[in-house]
C-alpha positions in Angstrom: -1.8 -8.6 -16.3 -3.3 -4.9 -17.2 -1.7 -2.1 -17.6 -3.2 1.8 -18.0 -1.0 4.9 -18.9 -2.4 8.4 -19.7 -1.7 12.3 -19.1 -4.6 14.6 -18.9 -6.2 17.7 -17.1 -8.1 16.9 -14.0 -10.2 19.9 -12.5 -12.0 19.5 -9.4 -15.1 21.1 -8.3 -17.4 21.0 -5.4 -20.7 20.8 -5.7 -23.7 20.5 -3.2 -27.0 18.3 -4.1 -29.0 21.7 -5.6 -26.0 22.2 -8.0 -25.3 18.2 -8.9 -29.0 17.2 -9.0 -29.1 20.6 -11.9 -25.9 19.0 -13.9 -27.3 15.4 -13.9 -30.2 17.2 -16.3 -28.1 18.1 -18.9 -25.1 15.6 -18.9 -26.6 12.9 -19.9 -27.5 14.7 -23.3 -23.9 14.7 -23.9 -22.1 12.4 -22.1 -22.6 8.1 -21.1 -22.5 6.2 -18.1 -19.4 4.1 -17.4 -20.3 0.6 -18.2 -19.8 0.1 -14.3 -22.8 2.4 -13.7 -25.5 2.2 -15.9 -29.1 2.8 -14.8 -27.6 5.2 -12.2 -25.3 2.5 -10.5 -22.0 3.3 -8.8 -19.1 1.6 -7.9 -16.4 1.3 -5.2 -12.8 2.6 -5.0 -10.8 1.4 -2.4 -7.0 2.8 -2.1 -4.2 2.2 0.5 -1.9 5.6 0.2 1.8 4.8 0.5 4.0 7.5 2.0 7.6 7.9 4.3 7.4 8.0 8.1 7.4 11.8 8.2 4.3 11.9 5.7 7.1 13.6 3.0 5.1 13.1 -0.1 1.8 13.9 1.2 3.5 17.7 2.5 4.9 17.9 -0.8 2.4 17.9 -2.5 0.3 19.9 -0.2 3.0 22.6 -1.0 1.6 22.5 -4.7 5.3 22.0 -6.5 5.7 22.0 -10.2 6.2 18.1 -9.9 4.8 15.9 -7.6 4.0 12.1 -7.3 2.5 9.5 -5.2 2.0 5.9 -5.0 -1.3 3.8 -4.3 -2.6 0.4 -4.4 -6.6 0.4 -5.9 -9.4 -2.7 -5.7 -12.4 -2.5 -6.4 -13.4 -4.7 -4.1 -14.3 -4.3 -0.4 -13.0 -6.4 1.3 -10.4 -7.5 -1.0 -9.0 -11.4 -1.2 -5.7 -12.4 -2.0 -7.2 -13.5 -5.6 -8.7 -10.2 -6.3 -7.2 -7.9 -8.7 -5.2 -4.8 -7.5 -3.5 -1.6 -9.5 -0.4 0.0 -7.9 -0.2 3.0 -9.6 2.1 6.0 -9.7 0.0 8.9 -9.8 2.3 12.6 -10.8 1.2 16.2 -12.0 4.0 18.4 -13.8 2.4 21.7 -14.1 -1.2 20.5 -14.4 -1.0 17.8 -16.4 -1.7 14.5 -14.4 -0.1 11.2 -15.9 -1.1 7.6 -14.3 0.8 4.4 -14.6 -0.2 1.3 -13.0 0.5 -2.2 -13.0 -2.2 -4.9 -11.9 -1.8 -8.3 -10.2 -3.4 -10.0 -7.5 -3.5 -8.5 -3.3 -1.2 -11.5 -2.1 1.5 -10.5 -5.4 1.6 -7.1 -4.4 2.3 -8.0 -0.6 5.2 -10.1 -2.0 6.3 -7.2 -4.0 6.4 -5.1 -1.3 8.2 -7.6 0.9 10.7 -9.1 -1.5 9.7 -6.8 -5.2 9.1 -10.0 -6.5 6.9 -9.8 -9.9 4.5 -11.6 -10.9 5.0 -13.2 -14.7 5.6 -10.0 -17.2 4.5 -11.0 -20.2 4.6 -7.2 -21.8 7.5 -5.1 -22.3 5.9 -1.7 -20.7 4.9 -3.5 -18.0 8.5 -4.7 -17.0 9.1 -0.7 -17.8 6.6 0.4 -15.1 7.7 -2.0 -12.7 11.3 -0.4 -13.3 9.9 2.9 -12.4 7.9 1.3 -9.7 11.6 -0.1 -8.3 13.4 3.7 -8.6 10.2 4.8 -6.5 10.7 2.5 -3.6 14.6 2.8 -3.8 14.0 6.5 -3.4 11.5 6.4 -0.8 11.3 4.5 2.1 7.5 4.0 2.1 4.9 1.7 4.3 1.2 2.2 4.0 0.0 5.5 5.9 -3.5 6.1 4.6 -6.9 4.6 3.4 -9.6 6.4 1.2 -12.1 4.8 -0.3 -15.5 6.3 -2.3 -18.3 5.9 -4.2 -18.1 7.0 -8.0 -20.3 7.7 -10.7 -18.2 8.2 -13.8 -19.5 9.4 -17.7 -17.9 9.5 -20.9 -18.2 12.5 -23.7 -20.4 10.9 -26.2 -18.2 12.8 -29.0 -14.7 12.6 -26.9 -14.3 9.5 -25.6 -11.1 10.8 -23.4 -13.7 13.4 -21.8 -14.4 12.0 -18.4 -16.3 13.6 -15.9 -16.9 11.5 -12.6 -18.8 12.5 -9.0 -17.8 11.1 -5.7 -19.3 10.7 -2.7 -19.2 8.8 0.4 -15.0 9.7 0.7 -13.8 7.6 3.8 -10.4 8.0 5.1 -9.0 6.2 8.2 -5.0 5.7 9.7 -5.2 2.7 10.9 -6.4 -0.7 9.5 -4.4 -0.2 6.5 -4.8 -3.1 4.5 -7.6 -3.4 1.3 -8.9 -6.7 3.2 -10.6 -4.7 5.5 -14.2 -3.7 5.2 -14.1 -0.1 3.9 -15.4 2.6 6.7 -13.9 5.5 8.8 -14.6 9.2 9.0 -16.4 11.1 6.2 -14.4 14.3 4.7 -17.1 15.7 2.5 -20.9 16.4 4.0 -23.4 13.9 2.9 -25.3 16.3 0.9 -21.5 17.2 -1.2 -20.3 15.5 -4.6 -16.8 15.7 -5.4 -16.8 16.3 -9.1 -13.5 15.9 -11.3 -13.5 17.2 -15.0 -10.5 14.8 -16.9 -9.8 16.3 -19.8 -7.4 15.7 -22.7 -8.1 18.3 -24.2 -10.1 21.4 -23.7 -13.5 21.7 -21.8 -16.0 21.3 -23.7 -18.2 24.5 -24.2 -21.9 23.1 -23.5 -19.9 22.1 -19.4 -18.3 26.0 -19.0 -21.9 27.6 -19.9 -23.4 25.2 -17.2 -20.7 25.4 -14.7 -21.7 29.4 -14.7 -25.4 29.1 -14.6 -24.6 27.1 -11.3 -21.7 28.7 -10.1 -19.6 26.4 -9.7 -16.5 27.2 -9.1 -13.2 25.1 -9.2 -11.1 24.5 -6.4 -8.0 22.9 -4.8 -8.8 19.5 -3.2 -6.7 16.1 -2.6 -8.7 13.5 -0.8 -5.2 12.3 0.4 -4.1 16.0 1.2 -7.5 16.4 3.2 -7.3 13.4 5.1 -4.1 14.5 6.4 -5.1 17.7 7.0 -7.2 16.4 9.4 -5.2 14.2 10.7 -2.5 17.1 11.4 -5.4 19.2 13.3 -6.5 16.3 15.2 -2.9 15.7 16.5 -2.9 19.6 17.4 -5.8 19.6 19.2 -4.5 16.5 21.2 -1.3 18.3 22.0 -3.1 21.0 23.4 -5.6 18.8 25.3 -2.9 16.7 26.6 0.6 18.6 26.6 2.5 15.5 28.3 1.6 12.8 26.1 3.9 11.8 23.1 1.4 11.2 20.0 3.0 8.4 17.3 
């Protein structure tokens, strides 16, 4: 069993194919591919977003608090088996810095957590600590699965800071329904085909030779939570229903 912790910066920018195809010139002077995508490979991410039946966290954190926190599960396999590895991971930003904590095991484990918070065999002492804080979360929260996302990533790492990480994402499919990592991974797009969702994650400061080619570009940072966008357009989907339809009662 793995187990990943870390606190950093994460900045998001988007960029459209003029702007990313200029970058890709100059990072890979400074910066290397993930091991996952060399020779310009990418790789899947495939998440299942937990939340309560009135979507609390989600509208938390869309109300950009101080603190904030969610829980997901991760493969990076589409579609996953009950053999393939899985992180649950809580995921929470206290005044802009971002810490992670996840715990892996198999798909059919973290079903049986969910159902019964049975553990697989804890062989490390911080991972019975994370599973502790794992427990709080879901004593707190009465959560079931509410929302798929999944992407397509290419990720680098600062050739002189290895905790510099920039990665681009494309491809970002959400869906409500079918929420289980066994399915195939499709839905509805929430960036354009011709958009890269880049996030700068940063221990750190940014480094100088990224600002000065961020303003060449301009490109400029901004706000944006594939979770919090998904439901964003779930929320204006249900509107529009409402409207459309005044009578009928929309789950």
């Amino acid at each position: 069993m793995a187990i990943n912790t870390f606190a950093r910066k994460e900045i998001k920018f988007l960029l459209d194919m003029n702007q990313y195809n200029s970058l890709m010139e100059t990072i890979p002077l400074y910066m290397n591919p993930d091991k996952y995508c060399v020779g310009g490979n990418e790789y899947g991410i495939y998440n299942i977003y937990y939340d309560t039946p009135d979507d609390y966290l989600i509208r938390e954190s869309l109300a950009k608090p101080y603190y904030k926190e969610k829980i997901r599960l991760r493969s990076y396999y589409s579609p996953a088996s009950p053999n393939d590895l899985v992180f649950l991971e809580i995921k929470k930003k206290i005044g802009g810095i971002v810490t992670k904590r996840r715990v892996s095991m198999t798909l059919a484990e973290s079903d049986e957590y969910f159902i019964s918070r049975k553990k697989p065999n804890i062989k490390k002492y911080i991972t019975g600590q994370v599973f502790s804080e794992l427990d709080v979360f879901l004593d707190n929260y009465p959560i079931s699965p509410k929302q798929y996302i999944s992407y397509q990533r290419e990720a680098f790492f600062g050739k002189d800071d290895n905790d510099f990480r920039l990665t681009f994402d494309r491809k970002i499919t959400e869906r409500r329904y079918d929420l289980g990592l066994d399915y195939e991974s499709y839905g509805n797009y929430i960036i354009g085909a011709d958009q890269r969702l880049m996030e700068v994650k940063v221990g750190n400061a940014v480094p100088e030779w990224l600002i000065e080619k961020l303003s060449e570009l301009q490109i400029y940072k901004t706000s944006f939570s594939k979770y919090g966008k998904a439901y964003e357009n779930f929320v204006r989907e249900q509107i529009e229903m409402k409207k459309r339809f005044p009578s009928v009662i929309f789950a």
